[in-house]
PALUM-742395 format. One record per atom (N, C-alpha, C): x, y, z; residue in one letter. Coordinates in steps of 0.2 Angstrom, whole numbers, plus 5000, padded with zeros to 4 digits. Last residue first. Example, Ala and Ser with C-alpha at 12.3 -4.5 7.8 and 13.67 -1.06 7.14 Angstrom:
506449895035S;506849955036S;506450005039S;506649725039A;506249785039A;506649845039A;
//
This chain:
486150594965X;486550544966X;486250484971X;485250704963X;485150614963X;485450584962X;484850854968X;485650804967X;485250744968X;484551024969X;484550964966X;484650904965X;485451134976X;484851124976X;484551064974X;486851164972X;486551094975X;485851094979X;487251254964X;487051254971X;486951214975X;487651194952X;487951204957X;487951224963X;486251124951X;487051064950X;487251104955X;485151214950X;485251154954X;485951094954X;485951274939X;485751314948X;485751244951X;485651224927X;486451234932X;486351254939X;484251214929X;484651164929X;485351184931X;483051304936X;483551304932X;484151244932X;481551224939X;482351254944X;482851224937X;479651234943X;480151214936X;480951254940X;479451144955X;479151214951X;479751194948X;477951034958X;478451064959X;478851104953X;476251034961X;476850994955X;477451054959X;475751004977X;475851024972X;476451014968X;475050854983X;475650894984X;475450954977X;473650794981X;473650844986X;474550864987X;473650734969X;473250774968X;473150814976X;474950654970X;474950734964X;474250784965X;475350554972X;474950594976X;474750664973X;476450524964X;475950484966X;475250514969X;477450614966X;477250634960X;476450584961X;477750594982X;477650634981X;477250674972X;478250464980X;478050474985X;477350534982X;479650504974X;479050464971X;478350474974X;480150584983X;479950634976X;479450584971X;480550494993X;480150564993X;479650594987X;481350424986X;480650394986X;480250454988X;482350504985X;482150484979X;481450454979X;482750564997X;482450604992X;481950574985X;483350425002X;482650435003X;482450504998X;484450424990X;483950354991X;483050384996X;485150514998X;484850534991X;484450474989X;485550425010X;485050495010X;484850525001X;486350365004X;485850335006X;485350395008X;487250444998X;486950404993X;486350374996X;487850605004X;487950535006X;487250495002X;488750714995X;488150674995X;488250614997X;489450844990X;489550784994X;489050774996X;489950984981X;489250934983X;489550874984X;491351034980X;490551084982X;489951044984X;492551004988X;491950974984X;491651014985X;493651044997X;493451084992X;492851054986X;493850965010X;494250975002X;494151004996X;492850985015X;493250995018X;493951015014X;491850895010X;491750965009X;492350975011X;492550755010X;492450795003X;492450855004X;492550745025X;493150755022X;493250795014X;491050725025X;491350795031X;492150805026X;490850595019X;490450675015X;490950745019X;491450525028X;491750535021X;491350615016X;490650535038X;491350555039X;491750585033X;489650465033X;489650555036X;490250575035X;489750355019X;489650365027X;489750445029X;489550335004X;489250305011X;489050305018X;489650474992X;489950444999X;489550385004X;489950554978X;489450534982X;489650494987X;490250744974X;490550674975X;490050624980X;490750854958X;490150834965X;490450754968X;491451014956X;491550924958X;490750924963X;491551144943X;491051104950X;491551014949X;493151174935X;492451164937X;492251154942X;494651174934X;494251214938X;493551214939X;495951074931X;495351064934X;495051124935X;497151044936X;497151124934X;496351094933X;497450894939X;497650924931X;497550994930X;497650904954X;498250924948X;498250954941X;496150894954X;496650984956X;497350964953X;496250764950X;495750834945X;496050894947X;496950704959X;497150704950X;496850774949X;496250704967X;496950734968X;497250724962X;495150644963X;494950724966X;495850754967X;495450504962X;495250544957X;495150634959X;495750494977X;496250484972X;496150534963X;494450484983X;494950534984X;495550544978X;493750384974X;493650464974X;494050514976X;494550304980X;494450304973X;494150374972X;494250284992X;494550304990X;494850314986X;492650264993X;492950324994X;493650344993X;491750164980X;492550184983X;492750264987X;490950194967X;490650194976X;491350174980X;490950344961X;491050284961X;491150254966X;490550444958X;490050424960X;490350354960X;490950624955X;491250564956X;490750514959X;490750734943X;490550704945X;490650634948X;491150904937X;491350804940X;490950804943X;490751014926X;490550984931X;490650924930X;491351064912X;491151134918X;491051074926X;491851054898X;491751024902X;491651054909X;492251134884X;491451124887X;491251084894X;493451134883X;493251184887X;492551164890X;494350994887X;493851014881X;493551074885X;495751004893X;495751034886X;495051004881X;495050924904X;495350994903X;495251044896X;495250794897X;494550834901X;494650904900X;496650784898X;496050764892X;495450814893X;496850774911X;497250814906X;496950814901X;496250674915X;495950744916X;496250794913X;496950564907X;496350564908X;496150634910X;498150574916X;498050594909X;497350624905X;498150534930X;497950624928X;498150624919X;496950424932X;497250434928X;497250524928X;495550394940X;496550384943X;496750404941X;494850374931X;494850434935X;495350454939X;494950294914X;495150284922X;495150384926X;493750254901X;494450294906X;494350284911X;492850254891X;493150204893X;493850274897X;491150354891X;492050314887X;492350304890X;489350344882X;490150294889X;490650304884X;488050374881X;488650414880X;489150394885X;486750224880X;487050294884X;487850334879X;486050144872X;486050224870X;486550264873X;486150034874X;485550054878X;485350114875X;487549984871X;487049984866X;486150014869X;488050074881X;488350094874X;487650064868X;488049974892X;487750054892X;487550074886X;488949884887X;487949854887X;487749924889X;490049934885X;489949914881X;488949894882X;490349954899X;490250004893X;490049974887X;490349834905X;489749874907X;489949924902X;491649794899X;490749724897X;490449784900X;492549874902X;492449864897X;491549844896X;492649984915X;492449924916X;492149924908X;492950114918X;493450084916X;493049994915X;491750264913X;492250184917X;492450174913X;490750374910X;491450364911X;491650304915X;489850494903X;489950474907X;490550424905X;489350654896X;489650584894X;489850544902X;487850774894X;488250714899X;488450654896X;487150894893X;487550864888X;488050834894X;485650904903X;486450924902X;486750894896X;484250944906X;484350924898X;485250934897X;483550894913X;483850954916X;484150964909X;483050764914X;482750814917X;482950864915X;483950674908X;483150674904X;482950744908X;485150694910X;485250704904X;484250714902X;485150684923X;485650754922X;485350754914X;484450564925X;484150614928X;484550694926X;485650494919X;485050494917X;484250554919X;486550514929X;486950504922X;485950544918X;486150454940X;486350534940X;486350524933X;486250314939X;485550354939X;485650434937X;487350294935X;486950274930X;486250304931X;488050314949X;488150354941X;487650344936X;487350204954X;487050284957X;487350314951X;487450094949X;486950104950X;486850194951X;489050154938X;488750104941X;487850104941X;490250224931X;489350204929X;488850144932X;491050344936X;490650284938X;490150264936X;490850524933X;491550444934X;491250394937X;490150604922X;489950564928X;490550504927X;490450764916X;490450704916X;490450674923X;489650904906X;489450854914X;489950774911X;489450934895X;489550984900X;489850944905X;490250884879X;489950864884X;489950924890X;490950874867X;490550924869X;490050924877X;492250774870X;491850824866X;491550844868X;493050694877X;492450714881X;491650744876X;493950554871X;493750634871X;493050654873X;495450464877X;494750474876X;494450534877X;496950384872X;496550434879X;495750434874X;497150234874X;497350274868X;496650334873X;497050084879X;497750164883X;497650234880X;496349994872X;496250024880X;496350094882X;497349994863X;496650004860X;496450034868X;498950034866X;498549984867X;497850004866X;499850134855X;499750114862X;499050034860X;499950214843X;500450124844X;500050094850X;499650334846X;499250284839X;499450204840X;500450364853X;499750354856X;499350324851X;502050354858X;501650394852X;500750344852X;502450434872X;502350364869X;502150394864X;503950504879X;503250524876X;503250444870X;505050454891X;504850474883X;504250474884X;504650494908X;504950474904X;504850484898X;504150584919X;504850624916X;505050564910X;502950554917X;503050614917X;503550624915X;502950434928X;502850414921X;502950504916X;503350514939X;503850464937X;503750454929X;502150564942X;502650614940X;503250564938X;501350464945X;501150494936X;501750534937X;501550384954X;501750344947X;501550424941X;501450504962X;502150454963X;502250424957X;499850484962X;500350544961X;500950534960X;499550374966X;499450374959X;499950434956X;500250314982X;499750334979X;499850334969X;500950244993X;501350334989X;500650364986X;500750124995X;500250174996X;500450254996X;501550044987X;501050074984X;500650114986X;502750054996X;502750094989X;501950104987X;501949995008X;502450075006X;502350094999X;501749865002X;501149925003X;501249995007X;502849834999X;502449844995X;501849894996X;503649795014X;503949845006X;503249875002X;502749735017X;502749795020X;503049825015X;502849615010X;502149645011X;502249715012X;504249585012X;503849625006X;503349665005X;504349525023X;504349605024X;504149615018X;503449415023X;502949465025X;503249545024X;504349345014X;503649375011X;503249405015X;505449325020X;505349375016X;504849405014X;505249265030X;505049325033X;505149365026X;504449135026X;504049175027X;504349245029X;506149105021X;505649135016X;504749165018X;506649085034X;507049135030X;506349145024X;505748995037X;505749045041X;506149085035X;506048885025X;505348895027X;505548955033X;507448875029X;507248895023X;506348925026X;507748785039X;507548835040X;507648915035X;507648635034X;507148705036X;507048765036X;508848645018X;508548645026X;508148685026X;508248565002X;508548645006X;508248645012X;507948444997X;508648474995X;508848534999X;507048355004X;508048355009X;508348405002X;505748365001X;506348334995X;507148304998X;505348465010X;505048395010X;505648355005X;506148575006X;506348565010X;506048475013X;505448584993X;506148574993X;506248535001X;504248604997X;504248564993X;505148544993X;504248715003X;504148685009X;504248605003X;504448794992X;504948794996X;505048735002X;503248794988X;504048774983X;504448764989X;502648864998X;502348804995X;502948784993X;503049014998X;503148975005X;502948895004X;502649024987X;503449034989X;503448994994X;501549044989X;501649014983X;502349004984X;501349184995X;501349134999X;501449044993X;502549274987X;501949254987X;501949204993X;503249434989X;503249374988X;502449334988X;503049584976X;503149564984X;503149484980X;502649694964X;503049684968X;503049654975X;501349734958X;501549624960X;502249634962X;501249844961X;500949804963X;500949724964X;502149894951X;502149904959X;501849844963X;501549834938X;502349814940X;502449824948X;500549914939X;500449844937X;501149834940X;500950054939X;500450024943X;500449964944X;501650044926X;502250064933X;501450024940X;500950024916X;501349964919X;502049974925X;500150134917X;499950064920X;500350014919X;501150224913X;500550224921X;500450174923X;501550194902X;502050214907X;501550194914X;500250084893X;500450154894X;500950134899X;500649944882X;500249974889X;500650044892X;501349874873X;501049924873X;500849974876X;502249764878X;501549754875X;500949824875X;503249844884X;503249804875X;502749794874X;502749874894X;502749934892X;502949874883X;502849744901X;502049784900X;502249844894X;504249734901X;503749694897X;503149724897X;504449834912X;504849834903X;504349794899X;503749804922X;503449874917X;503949874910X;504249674925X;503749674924X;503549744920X;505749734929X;505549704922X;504749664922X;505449814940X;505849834933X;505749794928X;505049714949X;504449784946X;504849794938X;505949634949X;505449604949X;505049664945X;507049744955X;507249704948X;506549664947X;506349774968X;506349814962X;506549794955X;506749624974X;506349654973X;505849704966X;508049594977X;507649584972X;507149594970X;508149624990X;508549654986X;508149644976X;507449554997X;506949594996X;507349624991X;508549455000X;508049434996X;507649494993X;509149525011X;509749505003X;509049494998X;508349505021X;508449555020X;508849565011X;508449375024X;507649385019X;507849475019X;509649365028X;509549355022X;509149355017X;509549435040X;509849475036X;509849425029X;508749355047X;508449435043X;508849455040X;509349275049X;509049255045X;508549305042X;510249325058X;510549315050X;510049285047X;509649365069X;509749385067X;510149385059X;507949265069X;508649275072X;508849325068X;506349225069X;506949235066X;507449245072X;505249075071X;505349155074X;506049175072X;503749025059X;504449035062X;504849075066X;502549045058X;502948985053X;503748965057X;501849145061X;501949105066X;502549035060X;501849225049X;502149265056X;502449195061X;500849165043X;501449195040X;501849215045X;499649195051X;500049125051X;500549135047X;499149315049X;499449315054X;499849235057X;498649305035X;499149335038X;499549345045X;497449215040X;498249205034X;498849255034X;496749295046X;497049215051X;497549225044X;496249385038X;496749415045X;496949345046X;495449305032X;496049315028X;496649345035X;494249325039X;494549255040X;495249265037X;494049455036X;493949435042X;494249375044X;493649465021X;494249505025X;494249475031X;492649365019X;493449345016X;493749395021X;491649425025X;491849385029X;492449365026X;491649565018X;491849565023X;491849495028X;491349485005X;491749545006X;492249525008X;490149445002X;490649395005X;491149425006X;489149534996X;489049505002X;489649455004X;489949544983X;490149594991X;489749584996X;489849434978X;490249444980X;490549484985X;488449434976X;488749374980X;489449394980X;488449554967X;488149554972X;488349484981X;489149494956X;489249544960X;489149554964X;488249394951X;488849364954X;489149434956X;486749394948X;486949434955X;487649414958X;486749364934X;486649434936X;486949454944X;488049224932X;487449254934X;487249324935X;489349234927X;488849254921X;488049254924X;490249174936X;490149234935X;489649264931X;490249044936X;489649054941X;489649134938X;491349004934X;490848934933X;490248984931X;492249044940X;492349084936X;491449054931X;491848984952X;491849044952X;491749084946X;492748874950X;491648874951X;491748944951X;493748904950X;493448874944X;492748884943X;494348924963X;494148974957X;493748954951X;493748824970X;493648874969X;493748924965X;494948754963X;494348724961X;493748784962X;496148814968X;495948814958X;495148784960X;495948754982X;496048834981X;495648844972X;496348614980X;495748644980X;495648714980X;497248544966X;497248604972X;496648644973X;496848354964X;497148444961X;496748494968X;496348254970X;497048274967X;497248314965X;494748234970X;495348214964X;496048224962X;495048304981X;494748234982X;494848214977X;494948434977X;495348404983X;495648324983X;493748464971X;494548464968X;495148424972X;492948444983X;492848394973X;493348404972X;493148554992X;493448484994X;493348424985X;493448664983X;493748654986X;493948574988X;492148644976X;492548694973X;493148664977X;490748584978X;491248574972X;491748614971X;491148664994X;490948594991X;491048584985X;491648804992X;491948734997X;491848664997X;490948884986X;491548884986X;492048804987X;489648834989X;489948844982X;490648824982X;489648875003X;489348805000X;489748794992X;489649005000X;489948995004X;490048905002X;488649034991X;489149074989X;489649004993X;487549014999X;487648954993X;488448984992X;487449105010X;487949025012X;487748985004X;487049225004X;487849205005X;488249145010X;485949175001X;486249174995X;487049184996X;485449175011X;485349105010X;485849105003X;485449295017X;485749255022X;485949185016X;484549385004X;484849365010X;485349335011X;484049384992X;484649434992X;485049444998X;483449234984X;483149294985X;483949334989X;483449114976X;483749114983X;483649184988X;483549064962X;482749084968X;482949084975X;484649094958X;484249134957X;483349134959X;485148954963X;485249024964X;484649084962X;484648884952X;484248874961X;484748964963X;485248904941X;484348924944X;484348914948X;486348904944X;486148974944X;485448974944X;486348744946X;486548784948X;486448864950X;486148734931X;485848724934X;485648734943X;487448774926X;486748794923X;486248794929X;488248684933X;488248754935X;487548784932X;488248564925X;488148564933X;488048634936X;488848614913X;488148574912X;487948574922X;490248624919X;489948674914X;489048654914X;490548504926X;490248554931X;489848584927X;490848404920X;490348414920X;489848464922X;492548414920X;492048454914X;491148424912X;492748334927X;492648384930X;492148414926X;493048174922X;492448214925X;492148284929X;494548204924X;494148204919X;493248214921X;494548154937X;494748214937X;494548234929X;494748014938X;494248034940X;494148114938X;495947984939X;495748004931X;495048024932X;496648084951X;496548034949X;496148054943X;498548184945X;497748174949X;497548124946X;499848064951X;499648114946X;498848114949X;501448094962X;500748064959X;500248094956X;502448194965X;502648124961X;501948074959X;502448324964X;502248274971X;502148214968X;503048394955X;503348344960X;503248334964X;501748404949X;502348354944X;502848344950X;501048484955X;500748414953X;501348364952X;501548594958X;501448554963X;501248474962X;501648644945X;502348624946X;502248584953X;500248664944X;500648624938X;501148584942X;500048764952X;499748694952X;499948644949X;500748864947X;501048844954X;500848774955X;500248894933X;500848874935X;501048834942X;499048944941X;498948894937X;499448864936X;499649074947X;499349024951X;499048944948X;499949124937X;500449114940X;500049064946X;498549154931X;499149124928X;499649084932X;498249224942X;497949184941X;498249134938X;499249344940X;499249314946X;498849224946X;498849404927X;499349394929X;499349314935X;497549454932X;497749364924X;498349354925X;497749544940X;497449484942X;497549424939X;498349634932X;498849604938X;498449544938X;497149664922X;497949634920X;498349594926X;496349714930X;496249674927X;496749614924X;497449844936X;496949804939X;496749734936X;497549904923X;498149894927X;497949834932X;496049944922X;496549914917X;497049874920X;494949904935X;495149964931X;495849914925X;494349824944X;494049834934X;494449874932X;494949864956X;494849794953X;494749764945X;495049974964X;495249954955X;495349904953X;494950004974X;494250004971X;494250004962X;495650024985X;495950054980X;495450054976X;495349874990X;495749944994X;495549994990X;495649784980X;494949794984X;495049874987X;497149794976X;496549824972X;495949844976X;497549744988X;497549804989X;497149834983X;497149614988X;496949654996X;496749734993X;497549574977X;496949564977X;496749614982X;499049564983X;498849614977X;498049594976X;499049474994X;499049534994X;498749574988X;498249344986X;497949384992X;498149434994X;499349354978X;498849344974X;498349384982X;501049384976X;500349364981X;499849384978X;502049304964X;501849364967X;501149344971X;503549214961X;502749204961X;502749294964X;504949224961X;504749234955X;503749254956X;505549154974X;505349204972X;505049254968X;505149004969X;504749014976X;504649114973X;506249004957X;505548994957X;505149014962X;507449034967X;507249084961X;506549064959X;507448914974X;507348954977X;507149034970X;507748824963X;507048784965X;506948864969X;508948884958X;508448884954X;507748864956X;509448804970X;509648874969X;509048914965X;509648654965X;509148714973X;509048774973X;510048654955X;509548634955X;509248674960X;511648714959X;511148744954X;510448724955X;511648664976X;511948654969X;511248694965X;512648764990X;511948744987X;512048704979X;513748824995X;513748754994X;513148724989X;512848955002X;513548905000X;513448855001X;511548975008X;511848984999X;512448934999X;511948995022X;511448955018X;511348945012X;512949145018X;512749095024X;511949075022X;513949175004X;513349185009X;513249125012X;515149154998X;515149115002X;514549155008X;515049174984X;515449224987X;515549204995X;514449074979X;514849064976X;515249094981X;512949134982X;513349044986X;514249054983X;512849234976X;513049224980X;513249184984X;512749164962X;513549194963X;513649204970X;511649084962X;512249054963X;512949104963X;510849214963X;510949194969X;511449134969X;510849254950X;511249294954X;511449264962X;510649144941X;511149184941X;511549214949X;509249144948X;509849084947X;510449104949X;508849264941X;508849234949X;509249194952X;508849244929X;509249284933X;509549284940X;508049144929X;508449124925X;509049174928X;506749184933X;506949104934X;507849114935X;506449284926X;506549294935X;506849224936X;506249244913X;506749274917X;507149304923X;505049154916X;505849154913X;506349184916X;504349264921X;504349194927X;505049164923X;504149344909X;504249384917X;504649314921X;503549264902X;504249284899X;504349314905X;502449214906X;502849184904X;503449204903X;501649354908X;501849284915X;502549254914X;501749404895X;501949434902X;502049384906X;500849304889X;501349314887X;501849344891X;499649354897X;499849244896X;500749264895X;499549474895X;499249434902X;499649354902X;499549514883X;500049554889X;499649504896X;498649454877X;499549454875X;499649474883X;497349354884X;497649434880X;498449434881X;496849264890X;496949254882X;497449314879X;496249314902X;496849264900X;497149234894X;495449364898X;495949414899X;496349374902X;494349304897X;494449304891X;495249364891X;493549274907X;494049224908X;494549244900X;493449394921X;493349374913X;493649334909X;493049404938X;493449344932X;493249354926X;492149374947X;492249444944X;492849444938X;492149244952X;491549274951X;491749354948X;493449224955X;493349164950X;492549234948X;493849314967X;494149314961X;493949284954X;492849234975X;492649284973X;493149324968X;493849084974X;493149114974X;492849174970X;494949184982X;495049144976X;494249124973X;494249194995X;494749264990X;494649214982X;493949075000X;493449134998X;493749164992X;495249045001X;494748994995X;494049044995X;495549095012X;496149105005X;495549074999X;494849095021X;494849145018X;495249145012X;495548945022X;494448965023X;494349035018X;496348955028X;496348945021X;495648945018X;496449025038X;496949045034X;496649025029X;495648935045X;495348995046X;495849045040X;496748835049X;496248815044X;495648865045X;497648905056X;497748875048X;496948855044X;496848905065X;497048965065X;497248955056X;496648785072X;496248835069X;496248885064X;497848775081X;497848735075X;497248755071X;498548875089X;498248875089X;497948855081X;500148835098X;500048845092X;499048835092X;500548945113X;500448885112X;499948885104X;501549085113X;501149065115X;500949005111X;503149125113X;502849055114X;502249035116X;503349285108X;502849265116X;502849175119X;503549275096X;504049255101X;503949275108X;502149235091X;502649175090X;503449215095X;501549375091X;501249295095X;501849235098X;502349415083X;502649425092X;502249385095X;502249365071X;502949355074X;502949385082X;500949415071X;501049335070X;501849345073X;501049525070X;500649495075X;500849455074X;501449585059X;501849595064X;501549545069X;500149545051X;500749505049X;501349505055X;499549645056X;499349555057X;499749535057X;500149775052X;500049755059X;500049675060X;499949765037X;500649765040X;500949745046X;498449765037X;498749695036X;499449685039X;498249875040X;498449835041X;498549785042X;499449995031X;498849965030X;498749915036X;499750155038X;500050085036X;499350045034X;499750265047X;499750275040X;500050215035X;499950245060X;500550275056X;500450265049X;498550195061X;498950235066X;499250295063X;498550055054X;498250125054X;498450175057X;499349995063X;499849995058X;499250055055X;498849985078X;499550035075X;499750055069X;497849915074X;497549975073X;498350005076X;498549785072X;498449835066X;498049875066X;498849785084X;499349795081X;499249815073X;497849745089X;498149805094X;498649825089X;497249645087X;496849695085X;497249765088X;498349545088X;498249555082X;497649635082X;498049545102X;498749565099X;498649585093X;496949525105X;496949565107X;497949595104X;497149375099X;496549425097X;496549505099X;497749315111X;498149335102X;497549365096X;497149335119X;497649355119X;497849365113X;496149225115X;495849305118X;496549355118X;496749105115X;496449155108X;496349205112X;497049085126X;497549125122X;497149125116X;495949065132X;496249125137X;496749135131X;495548955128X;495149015126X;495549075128X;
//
């Protein structure tokens, strides 16, 4: 007990450093497994199986938000393919000439190996880049849905290649999978009598792990896919959102164990940093040609600098290939240490570069050619405010309700705004006024701009960082109207005002106004009606506000 308590107090010491210094922390976790590990403190066998607990959540709750139909789209199937070639083939290249020049553990290698170590790095983290959309609250956004198919893809890949050289095929039992389809049905209706507690986030959990997990398991294929499968099985229920941010924060909480076992795989020396240092080298060539290929398949500058930054790193899919070679006798152990440290400094490469922020990708994407906008992707092609006074960024539950009391009470001309196709499209036939954009995007408000009639943002999307991000768009684009911005916690409302929001509104407190005022029309015969208030007075004054 005494050394879990230890390596509890390391790991939460280290990544309230890596917050500290403006790091994420995962960066801290991952630091923590390598000082656990050159402490010699005793291997805590849990600790892996608390790793993969959360790794089959992650995947899981990937499966539940999952359109299975953005596996189908060119720039998702076709991207993988041609990216993972060429990373293949390059890679090869470049690392048999290091063997050639007589780098230490390279030399000698034969082509086979060499190419088996270009595969390992070609993968990208599905757990990292998953972490950091969740962060970022761009899970649905374009850039965002793309990396995931990406990822998944590549995760379907990794199955493959595990299957064919573990030299035994799955049992034929495995054929019977395709019951679940008819086994899920049924399935969402006991779900859907489970009510919104306790009980609906151990069927989640149950789900995950029993047909998902150990049923795949048990026939031979990777139980991680199987979780995803239910998942994807399951996402056509009404509450698969809701089951999934009730599982949030137990995935994030079990996932610190996978991070922090990347750390423990091995403890390095001094030449075997310098070779996962040669590795990272590769790196940028990774991003470069995932945004050449995104940008072939049409996809604006932004989002394939976004998409490309992002799957810049290694995958734990690496540390599997690798462990497969080195089972094989073709690549010594201590390949497995050389390759966890690449993928943890990656981590940390990564979550530098991308916590530069959105500003960084648009001045880059700025200084390049001008795309011709007729050609771009259906998605990419900008979108016009027209006459609108009010736009609402988030058409969730609280933008959907602002959207509606701006438009039936107060009579505003209001378009509202995501990036979540399948929700614009079901607002669109209800009647509302949705266009398809990203708030992140300063093209986007570069658009906004140039409709004069636009006077008042509204940011409602439930991400405070995703508000911030969009608010440091809006003052670049030249912006001058009212912002209004809604928040969950104090702190975040203290930061908006502080940043020149005129209206900051924490969402739970506009939840009691709301009953108040229900409260309040019900009793009509001892409140009096309340008195008719100018509509832009109430926005800009914030007299008003239901968010």
């Amino acid at each position: 007990m005494t050394v879990v308590a230890t390596c509890l107090v390391i790991t939460f010491g280290l990544g309230g450093l890596a917050m500290a210094v403006r790091l994420p922390p995962l960066v801290g976790f991952l630091a923590a497994g390598f000082v656990i590990n050159a402490f010699g403190l005793e291997e805590i066998p849990e600790l892996d199986t608390i790793a993969d607990l959360g790794v089959t959540l992650l995947l899981f709750a990937i499966g539940l938000k999952l359109d299975i139909r953005i596996l189908l789209r060119r720039e998702v199937w076709l991207t993988t393919s041609a990216h993972m070639v060429i990373n293949v083939v390059l890679g090869t290249i470049a690392l048999w000439v290091l063997a050639l020049v007589g780098v230490p553990m390279l030399a000698g290698q034969s082509v086979e190996t060499v190419a088996l170590l270009a595969l390992a790095l070609s993968f990208s983290s599905t757990v990292f880049v998953v972490k950091v959309l969740e962060e970022r609250g761009e899970s649905h956004a374009l850039y965002g849905r793309v990396a995931v198919g990406i990822l998944v893809m590549q995760d379907i890949i990794a199955v493959v290649f595990l299957t064919v050289t573990s030299g035994t095929l799955p049992s034929l039992w495995a054929l019977t999978l395709v019951g679940l389809w008819p086994l899920t049905r049924v399935l969402r209706r006991i779900w859907s009598g489970l009510g919104h507690g306790e009980m609906q986030s151990l069927f989640g959990i149950v789900m995950a792990f029993v047909p998902g997990y150990a049923l795949f398991s048990a026939l031979g294929l990777k139980g991680d896919l199987g979780a995803l499968v239910i998942g994807v099985l399951l996402a056509s229920h009404p509450a698969s959102s809701e089951l999934s941010r009730s599982l949030f924060h137990i995935k994030e909480l079990l996932l610190v164990g996978f991070f922090v076992s990347i750390g423990l795989t091995g403890l390095p020396d001094l030449p075997s940093i310098g070779i996962a240092i040669l590795m990272l080298l590769f790196l940028p060539f990774k991003a470069v040609w995932y945004f050449v290929l995104f940008t072939v398949m049409k996809l604006r500058y932004r989002t394939a600098l976004l998409a490309g930054l992002s799957l810049m790193n290694y995958s734990e899919f690496g540390l599997i290939v690798v462990a497969v070679g080195v089972s094989s006798g073709s690549l010594a152990p201590a390949w497995l240490v050389e390759m966890s440290i690449a993928v943890a400094l990656s981590f940390v490469v990564s979550a530098l570069v991308n916590g530069r922020g959105h500003l960084m990708v648009e001045k880059i994407a700025a200084r390049l050619p001008a795309q011709n906008e007729r050609t771009l992707h259906p998605e990419e092609r900008p979108a016009d405010a027209g006459d609108a006074e009010v736009v609402v960024i988030g058409m969730g539950r609280v933008g959907f309700a602002a959207y509606q009391r701006l438009t039936d009470h107060y009579a505003f001309r209001v378009v509202g705004v995501d990036y979540d196709g399948p929700r614009i499209e079901r607002l669109a036939t209800e009647g509302l006024r949705v266009i398809e954009g990203d708030a992140t995007d300063l093209d986007f408000w570069n658009q906004l701009r140039r409709s004069e009639s636009v006077r008042i943002a509204v940011l409602a999307m439930p991400r405070h960082g995703a508000n911030v991000t969009a608010l440091a768009c809006l003052r670049e684009s030249g912006f001058t109207g009212r912002v209004a911005a809604v928040a969950r916690y104090d702190d975040e409302v203290r930061w908006a005002k502080e940043h020149g929001v005129g209206i900051a509104f924490n969402v739970y407190a506009g939840a009691g106004l709301e009953l108040a005022d229900q409260v309040a029309h019900t009793n009509s015969s001892v409140v009096p009606e309340p008195a008719v208030v100018d509509a832009e007075k109430s926005i800009d004054g914030g007299a008003v506000d239901n968010t």
